[in-house]
One Martini backbone bead per residue (centre of mass of N, CA, C, O) as a GRO file, in nm:
protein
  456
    1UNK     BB    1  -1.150   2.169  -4.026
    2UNK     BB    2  -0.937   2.300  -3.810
    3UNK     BB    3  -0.871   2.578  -3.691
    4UNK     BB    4  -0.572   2.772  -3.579
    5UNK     BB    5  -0.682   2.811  -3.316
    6UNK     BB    6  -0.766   2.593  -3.238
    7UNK     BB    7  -0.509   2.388  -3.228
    8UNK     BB    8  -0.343   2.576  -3.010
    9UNK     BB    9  -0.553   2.532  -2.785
   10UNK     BB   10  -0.461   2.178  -2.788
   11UNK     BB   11  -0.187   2.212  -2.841
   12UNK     BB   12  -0.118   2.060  -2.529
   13UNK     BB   13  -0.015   1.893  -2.281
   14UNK     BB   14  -0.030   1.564  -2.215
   15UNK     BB   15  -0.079   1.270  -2.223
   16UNK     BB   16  -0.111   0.945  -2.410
   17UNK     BB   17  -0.237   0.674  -2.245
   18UNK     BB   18  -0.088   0.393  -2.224
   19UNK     BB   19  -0.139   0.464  -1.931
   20UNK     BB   20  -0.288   0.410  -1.594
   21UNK     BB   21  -0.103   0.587  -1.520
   22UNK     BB   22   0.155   0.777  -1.606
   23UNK     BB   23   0.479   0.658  -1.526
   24UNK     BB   24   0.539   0.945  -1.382
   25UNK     BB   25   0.350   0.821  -1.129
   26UNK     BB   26   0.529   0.662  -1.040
   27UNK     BB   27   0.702   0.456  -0.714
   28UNK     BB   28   0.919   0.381  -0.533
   29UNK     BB   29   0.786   0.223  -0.319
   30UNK     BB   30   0.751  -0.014  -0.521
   31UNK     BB   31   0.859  -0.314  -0.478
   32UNK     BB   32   0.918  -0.639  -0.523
   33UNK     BB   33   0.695  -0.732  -0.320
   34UNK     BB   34   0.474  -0.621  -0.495
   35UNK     BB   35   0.534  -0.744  -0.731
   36UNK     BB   36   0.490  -1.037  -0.652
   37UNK     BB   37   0.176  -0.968  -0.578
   38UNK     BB   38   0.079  -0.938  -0.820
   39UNK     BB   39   0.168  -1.185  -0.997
   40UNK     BB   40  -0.020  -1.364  -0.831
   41UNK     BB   41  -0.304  -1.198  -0.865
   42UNK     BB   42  -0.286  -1.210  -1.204
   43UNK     BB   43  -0.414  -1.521  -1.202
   44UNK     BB   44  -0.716  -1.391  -1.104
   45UNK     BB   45  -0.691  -1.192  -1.328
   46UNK     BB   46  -0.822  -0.918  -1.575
   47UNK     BB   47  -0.679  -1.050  -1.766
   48UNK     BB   48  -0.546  -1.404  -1.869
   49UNK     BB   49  -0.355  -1.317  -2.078
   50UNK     BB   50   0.001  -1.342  -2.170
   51UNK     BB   51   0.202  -1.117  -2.197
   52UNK     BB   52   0.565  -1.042  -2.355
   53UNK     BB   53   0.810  -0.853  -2.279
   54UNK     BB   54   1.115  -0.731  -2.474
   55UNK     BB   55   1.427  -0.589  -2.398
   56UNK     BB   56   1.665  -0.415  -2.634
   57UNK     BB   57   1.837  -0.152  -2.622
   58UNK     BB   58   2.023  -0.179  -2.851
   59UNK     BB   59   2.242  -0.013  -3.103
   60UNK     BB   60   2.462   0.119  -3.361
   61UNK     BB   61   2.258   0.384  -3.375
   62UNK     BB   62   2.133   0.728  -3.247
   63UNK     BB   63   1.819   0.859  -3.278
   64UNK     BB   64   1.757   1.157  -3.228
   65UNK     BB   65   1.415   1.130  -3.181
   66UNK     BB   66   1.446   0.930  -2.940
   67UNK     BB   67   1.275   0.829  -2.618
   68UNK     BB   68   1.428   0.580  -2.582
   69UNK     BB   69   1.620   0.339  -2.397
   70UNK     BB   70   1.912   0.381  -2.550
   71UNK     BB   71   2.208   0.216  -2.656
   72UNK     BB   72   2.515   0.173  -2.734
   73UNK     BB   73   2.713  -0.113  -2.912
   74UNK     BB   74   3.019  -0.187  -2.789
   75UNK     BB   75   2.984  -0.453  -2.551
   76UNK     BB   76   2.964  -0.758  -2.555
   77UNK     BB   77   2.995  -0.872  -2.292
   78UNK     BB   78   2.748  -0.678  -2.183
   79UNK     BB   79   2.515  -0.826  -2.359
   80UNK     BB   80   2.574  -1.130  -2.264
   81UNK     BB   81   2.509  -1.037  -1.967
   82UNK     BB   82   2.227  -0.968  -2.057
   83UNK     BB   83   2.091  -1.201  -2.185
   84UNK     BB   84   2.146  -1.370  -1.948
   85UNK     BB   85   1.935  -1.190  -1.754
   86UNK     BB   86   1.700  -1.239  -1.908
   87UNK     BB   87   1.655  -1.539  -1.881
   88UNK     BB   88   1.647  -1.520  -1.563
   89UNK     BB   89   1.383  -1.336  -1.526
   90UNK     BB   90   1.234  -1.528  -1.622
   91UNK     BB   91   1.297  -1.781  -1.438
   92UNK     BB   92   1.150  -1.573  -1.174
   93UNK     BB   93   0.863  -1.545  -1.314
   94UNK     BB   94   0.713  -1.779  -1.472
   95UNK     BB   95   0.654  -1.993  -1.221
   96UNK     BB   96   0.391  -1.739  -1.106
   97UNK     BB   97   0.242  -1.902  -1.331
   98UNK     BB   98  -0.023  -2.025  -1.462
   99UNK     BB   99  -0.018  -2.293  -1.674
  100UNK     BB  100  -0.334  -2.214  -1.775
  101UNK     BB  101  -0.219  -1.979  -1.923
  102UNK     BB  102  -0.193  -1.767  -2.223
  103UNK     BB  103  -0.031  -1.686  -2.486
  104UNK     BB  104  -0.077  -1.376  -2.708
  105UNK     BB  105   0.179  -1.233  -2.657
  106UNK     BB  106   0.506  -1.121  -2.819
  107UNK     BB  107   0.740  -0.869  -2.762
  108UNK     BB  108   0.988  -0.646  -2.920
  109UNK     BB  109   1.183  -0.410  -2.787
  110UNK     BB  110   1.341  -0.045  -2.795
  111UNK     BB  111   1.575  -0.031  -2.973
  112UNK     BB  112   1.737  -0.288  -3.115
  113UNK     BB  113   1.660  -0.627  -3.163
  114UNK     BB  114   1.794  -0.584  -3.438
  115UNK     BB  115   2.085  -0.621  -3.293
  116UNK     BB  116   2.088  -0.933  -3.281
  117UNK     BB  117   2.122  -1.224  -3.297
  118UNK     BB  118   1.915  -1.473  -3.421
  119UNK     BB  119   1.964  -1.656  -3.194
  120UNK     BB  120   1.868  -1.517  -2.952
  121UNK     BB  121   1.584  -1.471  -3.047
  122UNK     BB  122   1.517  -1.760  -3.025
  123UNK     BB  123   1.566  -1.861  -2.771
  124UNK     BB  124   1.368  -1.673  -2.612
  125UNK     BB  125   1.112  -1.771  -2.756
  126UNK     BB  126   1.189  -2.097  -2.663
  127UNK     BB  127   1.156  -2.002  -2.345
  128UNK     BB  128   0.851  -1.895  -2.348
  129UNK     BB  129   0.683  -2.149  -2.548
  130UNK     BB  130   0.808  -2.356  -2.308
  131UNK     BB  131   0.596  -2.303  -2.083
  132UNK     BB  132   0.322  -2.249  -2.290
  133UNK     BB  133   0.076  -2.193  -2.428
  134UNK     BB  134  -0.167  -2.085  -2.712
  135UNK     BB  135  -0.327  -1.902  -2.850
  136UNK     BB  136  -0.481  -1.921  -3.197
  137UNK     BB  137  -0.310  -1.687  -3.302
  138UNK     BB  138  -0.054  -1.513  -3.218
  139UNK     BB  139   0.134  -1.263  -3.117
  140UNK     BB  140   0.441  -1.221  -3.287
  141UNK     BB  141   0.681  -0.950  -3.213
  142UNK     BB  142   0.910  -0.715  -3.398
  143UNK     BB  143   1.133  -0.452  -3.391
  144UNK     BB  144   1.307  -0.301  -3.734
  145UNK     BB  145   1.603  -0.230  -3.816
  146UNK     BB  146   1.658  -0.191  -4.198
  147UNK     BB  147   1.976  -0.055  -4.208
  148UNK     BB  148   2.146  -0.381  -4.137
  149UNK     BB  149   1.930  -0.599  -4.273
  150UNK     BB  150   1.958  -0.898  -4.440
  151UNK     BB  151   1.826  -1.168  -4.622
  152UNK     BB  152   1.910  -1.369  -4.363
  153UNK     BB  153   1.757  -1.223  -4.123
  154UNK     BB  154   1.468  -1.217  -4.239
  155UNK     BB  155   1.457  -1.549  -4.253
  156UNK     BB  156   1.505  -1.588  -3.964
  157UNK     BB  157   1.275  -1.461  -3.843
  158UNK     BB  158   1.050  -1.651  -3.968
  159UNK     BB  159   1.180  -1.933  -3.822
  160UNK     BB  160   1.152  -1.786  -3.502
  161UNK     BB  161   0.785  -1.722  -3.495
  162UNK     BB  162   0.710  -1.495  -3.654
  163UNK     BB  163   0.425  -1.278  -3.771
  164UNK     BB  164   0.510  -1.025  -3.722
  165UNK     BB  165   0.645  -0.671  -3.842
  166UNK     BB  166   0.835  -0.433  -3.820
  167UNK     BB  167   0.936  -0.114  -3.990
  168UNK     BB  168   1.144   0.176  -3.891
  169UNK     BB  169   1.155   0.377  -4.147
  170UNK     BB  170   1.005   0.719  -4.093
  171UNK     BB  171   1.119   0.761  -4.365
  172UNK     BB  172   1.240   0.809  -4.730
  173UNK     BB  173   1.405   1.084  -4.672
  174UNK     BB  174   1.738   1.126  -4.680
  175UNK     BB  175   1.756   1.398  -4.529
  176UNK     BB  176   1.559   1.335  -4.291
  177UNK     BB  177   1.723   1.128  -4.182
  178UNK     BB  178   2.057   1.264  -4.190
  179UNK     BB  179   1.906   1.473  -3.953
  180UNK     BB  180   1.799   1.192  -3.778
  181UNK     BB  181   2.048   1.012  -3.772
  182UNK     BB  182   1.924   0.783  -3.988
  183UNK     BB  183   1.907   0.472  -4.156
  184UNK     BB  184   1.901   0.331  -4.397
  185UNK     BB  185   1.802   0.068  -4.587
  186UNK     BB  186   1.952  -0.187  -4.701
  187UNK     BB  187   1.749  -0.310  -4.838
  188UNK     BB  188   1.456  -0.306  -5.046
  189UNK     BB  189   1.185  -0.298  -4.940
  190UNK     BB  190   1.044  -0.505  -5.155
  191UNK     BB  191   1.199  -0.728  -5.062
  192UNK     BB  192   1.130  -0.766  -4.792
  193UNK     BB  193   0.852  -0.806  -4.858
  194UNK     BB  194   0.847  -1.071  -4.972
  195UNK     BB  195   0.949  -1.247  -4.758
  196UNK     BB  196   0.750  -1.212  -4.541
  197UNK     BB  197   0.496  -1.293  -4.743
  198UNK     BB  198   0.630  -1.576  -4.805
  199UNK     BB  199   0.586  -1.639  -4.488
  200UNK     BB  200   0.338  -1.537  -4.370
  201UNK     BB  201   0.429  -1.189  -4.239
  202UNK     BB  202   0.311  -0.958  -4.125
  203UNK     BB  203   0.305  -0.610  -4.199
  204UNK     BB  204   0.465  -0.295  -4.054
  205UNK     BB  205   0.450   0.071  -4.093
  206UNK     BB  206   0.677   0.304  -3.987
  207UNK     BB  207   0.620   0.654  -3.877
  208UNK     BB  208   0.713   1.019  -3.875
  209UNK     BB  209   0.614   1.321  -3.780
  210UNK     BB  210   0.798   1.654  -3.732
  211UNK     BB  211   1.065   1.625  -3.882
  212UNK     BB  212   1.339   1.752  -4.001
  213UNK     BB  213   1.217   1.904  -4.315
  214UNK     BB  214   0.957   1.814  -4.321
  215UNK     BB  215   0.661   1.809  -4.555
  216UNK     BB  216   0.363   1.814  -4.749
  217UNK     BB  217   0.500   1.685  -4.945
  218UNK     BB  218   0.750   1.473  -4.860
  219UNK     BB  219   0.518   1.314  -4.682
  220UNK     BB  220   0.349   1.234  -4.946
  221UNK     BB  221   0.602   1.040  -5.063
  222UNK     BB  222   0.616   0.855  -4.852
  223UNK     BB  223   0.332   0.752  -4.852
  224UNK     BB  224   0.301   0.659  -5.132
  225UNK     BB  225   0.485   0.449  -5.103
  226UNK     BB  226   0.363   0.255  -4.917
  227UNK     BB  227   0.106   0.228  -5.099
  228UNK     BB  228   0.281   0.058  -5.305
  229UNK     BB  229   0.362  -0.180  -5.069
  230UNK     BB  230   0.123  -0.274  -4.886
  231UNK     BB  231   0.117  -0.256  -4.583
  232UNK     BB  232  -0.078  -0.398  -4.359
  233UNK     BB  233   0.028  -0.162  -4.151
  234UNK     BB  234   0.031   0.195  -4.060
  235UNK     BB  235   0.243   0.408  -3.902
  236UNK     BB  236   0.164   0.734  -3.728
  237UNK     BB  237   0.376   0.947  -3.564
  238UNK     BB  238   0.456   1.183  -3.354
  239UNK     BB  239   0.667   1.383  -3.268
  240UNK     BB  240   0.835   1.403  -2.956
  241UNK     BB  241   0.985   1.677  -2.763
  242UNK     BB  242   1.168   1.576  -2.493
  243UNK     BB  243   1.494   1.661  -2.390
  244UNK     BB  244   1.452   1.593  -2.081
  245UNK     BB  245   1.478   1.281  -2.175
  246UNK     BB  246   1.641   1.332  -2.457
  247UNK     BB  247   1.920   1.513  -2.553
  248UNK     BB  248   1.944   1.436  -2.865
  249UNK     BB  249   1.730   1.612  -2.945
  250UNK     BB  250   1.886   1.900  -2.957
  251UNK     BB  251   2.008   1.821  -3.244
  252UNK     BB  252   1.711   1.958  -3.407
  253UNK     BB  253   1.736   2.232  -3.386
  254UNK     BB  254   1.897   2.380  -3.560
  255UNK     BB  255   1.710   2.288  -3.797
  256UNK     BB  256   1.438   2.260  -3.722
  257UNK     BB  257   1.090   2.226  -3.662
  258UNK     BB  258   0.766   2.198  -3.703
  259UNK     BB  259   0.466   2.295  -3.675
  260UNK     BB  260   0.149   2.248  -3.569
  261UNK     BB  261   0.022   2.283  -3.856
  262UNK     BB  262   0.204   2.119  -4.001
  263UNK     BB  263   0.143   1.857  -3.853
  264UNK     BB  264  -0.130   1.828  -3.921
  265UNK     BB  265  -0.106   1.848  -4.272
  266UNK     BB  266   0.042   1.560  -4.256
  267UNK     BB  267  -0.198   1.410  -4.136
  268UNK     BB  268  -0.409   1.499  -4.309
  269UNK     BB  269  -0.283   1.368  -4.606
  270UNK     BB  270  -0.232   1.085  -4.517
  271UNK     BB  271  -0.513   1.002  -4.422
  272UNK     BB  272  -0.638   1.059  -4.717
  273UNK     BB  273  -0.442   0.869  -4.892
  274UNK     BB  274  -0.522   0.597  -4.714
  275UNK     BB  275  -0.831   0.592  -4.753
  276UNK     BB  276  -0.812   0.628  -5.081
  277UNK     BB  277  -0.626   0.338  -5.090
  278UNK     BB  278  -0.811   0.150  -4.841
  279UNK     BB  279  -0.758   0.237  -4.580
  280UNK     BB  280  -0.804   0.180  -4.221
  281UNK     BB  281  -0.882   0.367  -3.896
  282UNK     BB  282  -0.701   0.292  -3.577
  283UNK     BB  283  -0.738   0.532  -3.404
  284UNK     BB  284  -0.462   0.789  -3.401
  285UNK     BB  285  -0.228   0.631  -3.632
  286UNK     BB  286  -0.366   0.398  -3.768
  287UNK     BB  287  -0.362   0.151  -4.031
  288UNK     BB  288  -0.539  -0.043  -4.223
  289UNK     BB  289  -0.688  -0.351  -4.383
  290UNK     BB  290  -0.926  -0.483  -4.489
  291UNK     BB  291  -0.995  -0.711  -4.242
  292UNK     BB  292  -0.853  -0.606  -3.968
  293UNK     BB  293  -0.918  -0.696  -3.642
  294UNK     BB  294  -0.885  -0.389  -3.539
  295UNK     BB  295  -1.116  -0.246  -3.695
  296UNK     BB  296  -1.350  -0.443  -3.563
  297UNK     BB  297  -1.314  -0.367  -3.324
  298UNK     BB  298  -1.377  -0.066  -3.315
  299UNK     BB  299  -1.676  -0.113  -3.427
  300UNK     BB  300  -1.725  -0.267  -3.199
  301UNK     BB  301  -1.598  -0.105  -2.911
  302UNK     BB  302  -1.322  -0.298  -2.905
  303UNK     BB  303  -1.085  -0.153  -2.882
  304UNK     BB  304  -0.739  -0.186  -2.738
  305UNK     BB  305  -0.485  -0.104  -2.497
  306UNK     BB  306  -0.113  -0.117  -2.468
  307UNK     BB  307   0.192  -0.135  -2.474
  308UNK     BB  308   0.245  -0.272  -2.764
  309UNK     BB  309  -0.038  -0.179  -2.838
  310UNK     BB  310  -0.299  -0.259  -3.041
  311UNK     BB  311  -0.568  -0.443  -2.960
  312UNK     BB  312  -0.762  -0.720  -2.879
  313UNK     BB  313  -0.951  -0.885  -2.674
  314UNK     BB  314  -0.807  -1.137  -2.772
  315UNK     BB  315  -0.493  -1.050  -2.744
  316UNK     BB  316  -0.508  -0.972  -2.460
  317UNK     BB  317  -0.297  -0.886  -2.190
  318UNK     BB  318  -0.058  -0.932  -1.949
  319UNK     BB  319   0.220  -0.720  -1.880
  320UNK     BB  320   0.541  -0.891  -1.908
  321UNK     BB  321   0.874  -0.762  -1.830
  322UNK     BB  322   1.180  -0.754  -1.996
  323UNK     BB  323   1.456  -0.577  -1.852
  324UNK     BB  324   1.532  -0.224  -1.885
  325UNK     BB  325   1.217  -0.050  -1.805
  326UNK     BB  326   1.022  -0.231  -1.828
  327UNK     BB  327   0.646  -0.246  -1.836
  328UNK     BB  328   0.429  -0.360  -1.653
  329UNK     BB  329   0.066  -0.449  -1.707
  330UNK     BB  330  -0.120  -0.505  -1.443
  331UNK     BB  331  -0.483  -0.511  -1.311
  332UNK     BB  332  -0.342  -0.371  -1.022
  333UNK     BB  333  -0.031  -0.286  -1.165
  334UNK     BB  334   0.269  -0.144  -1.191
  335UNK     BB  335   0.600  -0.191  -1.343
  336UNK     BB  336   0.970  -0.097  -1.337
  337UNK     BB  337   1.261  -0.130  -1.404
  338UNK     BB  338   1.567  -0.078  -1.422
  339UNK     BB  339   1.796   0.091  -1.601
  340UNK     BB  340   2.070  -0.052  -1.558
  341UNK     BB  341   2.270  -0.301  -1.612
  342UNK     BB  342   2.412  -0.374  -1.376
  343UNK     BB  343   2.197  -0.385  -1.167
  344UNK     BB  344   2.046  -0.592  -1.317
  345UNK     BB  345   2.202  -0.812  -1.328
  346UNK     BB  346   2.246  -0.845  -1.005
  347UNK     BB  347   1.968  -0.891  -0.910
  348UNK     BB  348   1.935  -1.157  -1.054
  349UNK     BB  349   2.152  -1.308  -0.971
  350UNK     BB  350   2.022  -1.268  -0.678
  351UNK     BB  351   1.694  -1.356  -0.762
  352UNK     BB  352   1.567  -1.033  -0.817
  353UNK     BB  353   1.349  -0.814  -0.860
  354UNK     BB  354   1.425  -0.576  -1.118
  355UNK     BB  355   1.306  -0.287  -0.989
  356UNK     BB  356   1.211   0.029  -0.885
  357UNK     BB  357   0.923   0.098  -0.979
  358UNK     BB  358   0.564   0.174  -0.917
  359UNK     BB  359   0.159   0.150  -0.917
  360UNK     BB  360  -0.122   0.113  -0.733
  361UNK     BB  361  -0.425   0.052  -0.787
  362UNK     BB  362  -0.729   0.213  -0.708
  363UNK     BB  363  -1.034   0.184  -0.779
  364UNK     BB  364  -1.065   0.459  -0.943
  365UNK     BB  365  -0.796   0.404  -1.125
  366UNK     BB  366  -0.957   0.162  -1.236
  367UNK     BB  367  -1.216   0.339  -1.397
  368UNK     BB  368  -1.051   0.548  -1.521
  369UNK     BB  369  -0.883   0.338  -1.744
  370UNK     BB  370  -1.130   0.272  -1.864
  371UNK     BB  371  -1.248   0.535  -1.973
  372UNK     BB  372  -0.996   0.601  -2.126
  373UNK     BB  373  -0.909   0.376  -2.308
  374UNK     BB  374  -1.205   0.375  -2.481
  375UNK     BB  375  -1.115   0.691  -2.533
  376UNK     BB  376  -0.861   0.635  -2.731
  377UNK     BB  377  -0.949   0.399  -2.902
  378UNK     BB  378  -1.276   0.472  -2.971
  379UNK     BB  379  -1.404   0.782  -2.914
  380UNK     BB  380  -1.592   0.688  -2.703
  381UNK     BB  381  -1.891   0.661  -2.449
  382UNK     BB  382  -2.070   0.452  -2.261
  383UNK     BB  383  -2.185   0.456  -1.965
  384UNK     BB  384  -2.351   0.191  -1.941
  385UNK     BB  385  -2.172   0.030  -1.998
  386UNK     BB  386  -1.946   0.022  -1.810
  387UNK     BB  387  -2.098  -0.027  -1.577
  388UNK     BB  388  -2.170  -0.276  -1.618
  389UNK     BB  389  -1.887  -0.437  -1.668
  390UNK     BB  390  -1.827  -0.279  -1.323
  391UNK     BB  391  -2.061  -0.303  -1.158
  392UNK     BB  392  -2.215  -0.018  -1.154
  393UNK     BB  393  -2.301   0.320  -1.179
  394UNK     BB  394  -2.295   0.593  -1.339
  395UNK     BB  395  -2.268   0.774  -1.098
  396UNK     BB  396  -2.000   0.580  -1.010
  397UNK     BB  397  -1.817   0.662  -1.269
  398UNK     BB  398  -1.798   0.943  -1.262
  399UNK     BB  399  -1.731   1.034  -0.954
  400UNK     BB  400  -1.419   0.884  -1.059
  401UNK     BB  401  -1.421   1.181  -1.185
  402UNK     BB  402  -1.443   1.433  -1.417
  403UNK     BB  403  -1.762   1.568  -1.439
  404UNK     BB  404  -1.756   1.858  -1.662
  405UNK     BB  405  -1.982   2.003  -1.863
  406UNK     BB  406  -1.857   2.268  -1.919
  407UNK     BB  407  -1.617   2.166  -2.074
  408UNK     BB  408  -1.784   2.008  -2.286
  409UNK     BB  409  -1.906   2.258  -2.408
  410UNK     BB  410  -1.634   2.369  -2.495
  411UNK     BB  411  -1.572   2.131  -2.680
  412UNK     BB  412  -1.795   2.189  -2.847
  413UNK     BB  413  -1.784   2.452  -2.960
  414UNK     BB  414  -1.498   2.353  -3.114
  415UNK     BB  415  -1.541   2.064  -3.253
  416UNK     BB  416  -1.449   1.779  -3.071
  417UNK     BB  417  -1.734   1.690  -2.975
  418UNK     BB  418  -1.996   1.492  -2.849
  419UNK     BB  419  -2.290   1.516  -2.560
  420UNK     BB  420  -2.452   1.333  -2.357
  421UNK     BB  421  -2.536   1.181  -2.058
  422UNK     BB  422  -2.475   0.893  -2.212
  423UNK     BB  423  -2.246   1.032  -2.401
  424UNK     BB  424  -1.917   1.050  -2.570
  425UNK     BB  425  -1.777   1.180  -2.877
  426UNK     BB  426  -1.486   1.223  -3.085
  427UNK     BB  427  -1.433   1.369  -3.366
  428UNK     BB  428  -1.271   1.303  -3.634
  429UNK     BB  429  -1.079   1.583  -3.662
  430UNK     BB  430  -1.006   1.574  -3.314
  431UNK     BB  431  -0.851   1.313  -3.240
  432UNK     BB  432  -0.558   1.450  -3.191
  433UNK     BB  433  -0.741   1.561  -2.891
  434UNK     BB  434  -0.825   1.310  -2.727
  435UNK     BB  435  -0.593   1.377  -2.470
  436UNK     BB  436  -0.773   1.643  -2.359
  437UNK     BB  437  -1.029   1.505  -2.294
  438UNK     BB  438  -0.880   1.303  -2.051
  439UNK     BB  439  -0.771   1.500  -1.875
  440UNK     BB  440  -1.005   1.633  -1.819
  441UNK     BB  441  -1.105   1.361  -1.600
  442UNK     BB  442  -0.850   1.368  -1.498
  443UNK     BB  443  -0.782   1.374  -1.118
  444UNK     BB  444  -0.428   1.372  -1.160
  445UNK     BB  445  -0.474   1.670  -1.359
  446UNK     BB  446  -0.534   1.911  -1.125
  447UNK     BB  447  -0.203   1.852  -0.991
  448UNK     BB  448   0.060   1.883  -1.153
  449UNK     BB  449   0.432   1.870  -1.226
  450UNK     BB  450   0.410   1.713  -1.496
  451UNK     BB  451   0.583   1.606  -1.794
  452UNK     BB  452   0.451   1.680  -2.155
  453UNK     BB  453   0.382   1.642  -2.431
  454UNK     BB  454   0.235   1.726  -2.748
  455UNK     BB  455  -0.042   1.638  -2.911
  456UNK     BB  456   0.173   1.779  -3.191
   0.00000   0.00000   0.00000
């Protein structure tokens, strides 16, 4: 156990590192002109498979914690029109897709996508698997807030084609739902689960600590309970009290949030009785099921992730994404959409790319991101293996890093790390703090004025 003296020293803003570089990097100067030039290039690079995300900003209300892209459900006319829009927009994307290339993931995220009638959902499903194949068990995933949702709408996305569902839980205890503005389950989790499981359908489920009223006491009830229901996946995600990007969260402060050292306790006491009740840990917040392909990839060095989020080799592709804000990650570059619906309308409309801002990606930054990725997701790092990949030499690899010895030996002596010449591995109790080792070899992190959540 870290005592709270290193918790303190680490638990500093950093990137999370879902893409490489962070997002707040991306730059207008990006045009819709290069992201066309990019999805071209991405039928020649790797991977080959298709991932692709659908945004779907819309909510019936908004909770205080979320961080994401979200608005109030208000104006139908204007879904209608946003749904139009995503339809067109794939009609714009898609046709510049290899035909030979396969489709591996689609995810929905938001917002809440169910907030759409399941009508809604299903004509898009029907309308990007009728353009490829897919590859054999692909992930069909989306995000749902099961505050609203009936027992036939459960039953219809089964019939949508969806194999896996998250259900974003984030609590059991009423309290602090009611403090984070969040509705509980319409129906009981476990008709829920029953339903999903009689169709074969994957279950993962969402928690967040560090939101308020939550203690290390509250949140070990509502983890006994989630290991009562046995979701396939749990996850457990840290609260970022980001205020500057939604203002929302401001709303939490009066109640008072959680300290760093509490919400350590609550991550580490939830993650031991996950581990006594058979999960496997996956990345950094991840629970899995004995046999679950995500925990096998880890084993084996091989666990992956994008936007969508952890996934396998054999899962992962490039991601086409589609919506407000919804953001690509292509092999040598990232795009992402327009914030507002009508800009975002407007452009399809007009056969355009409705781009905002994106990324170009040089040779060292694309070196960066294979040697974070692998860091964020394995914990370890073996300079020959990514040379050998990456057809480059250990010196030519390191070089496109900070590969600053002094400060590895700072981490080692904190109880962080372990590392020499040829490896460096983050210690299983220090991984909550993961993101401060991948910043410290960052190059676009000596100088920077972005803001970043904590660690914890």
């Amino acid at each position: 156990m870290l005592t709270e003296e290193i918790i303190n020293k680490y638990n500093k803003p950093a990137p999370r590192y879902t893409s490489y570089p962070p997002a707040n990097f991306f730059t207008e100067q990006f045009t819709p002109e290069n992201y066309r030039t990019a999805i071209i290039d991405s039928n020649n690079q790797h991977p080959q498979h298709i991932s692709v995300y659908i945004h779907i900003p819309f909510c019936h209300s908004l909770c205080y914690y979320c961080g994401c892209n979200s608005m109030l459900l208000r104006n139908k006319y204007e879904v209608a029109d946003y749904i139009s829009a995503l339809k067109k927009e794939l009609k714009l994307v898609l046709p510049m897709l290899n035909k030979d290339r396969k489709i591996s993931q689609i995810h929905y995220g938001g917002g809440s996508p169910t907030s759409q009638p399941i009508e809604v959902i299903r004509a898009l499903n029907d309308q990007i698997l009728s353009e490829f194949q897919c590859i054999d068990n692909p992930e069909i995933a989306i995000e749902c807030h099961p505050g609203y949702l009936d027992e036939e709408y459960w039953i219809g996305l089964t019939k949508a084609g969806f194999n896996r569902i998250s259900l974003g839980i984030q609590d059991f205890d009423q309290d602090v739902l009611h403090a984070s503005h969040r509705k509980p389950s319409r129906m009981p989790e476990h008709e829920i689960m029953h339903i999903l499981r009689a169709n074969n359908v994957s279950v993962n489920m969402d928690f967040m600590f560090g939101l308020p009223l939550q203690t290390e006491q509250s949140f070990s009830h509502t983890i006994q309970k989630a290991i009562q229901l046995r979701p396939d996946r749990l996850v457990t995600f840290s609260y970022a009290h980001v205020p500057w990007v939604n203002e929302l969260q401001k709303n939490l402060e009066p109640i008072g949030l959680p300290q760093a050292k509490d919400k350590d306790l609550m991550f580490e006491k939830a993650k031991k009785m996950l581990v006594e009740a058979g999960y496997e840990t996956v990345g950094m917040d991840h629970f899995v099921l004995p046999g679950d392909e995500l925990y096998e990839a880890q084993q084996n060095k091989a666990l992956h992730r994008n936007f969508q989020g952890y996934c396998t080799r054999r899962t992962t592709g490039q991601v086409y994404a589609f919506g407000i804000t919804g953001i690509s990650q292509l092999a040598s570059a990232y795009s992402q959409n327009v914030r507002d619906i009508p800009t975002y309308i407007t452009a399809v409309e007009n056969n355009k790319l409705p781009i905002m801002r994106g990324y170009k990606l040089n040779h060292q930054e694309q070196v960066t991101r294979e040697v974070i990725t692998r860091l964020m997701c394995n914990y370890t790092i073996n300079w020959a293996d990514i040379a050998k990949d990456l057809n480059m030499t250990v010196g030519s690899v390191k070089s496109s890093l900070i590969y600053n010895e002094q400060q590895f030996k700072e981490f080692r002596e904190d109880g962080i790390i372990e590392f020499n010449e040829d490896s460096l591995t983050v210690l299983p109790e220090a991984r909550p703090f993961v993101r401060m080792v991948a910043a410290s070899m960052d190059k676009l992190m000596k100088k920077t004025d972005k803001h970043f959540s904590r660690s914890l």
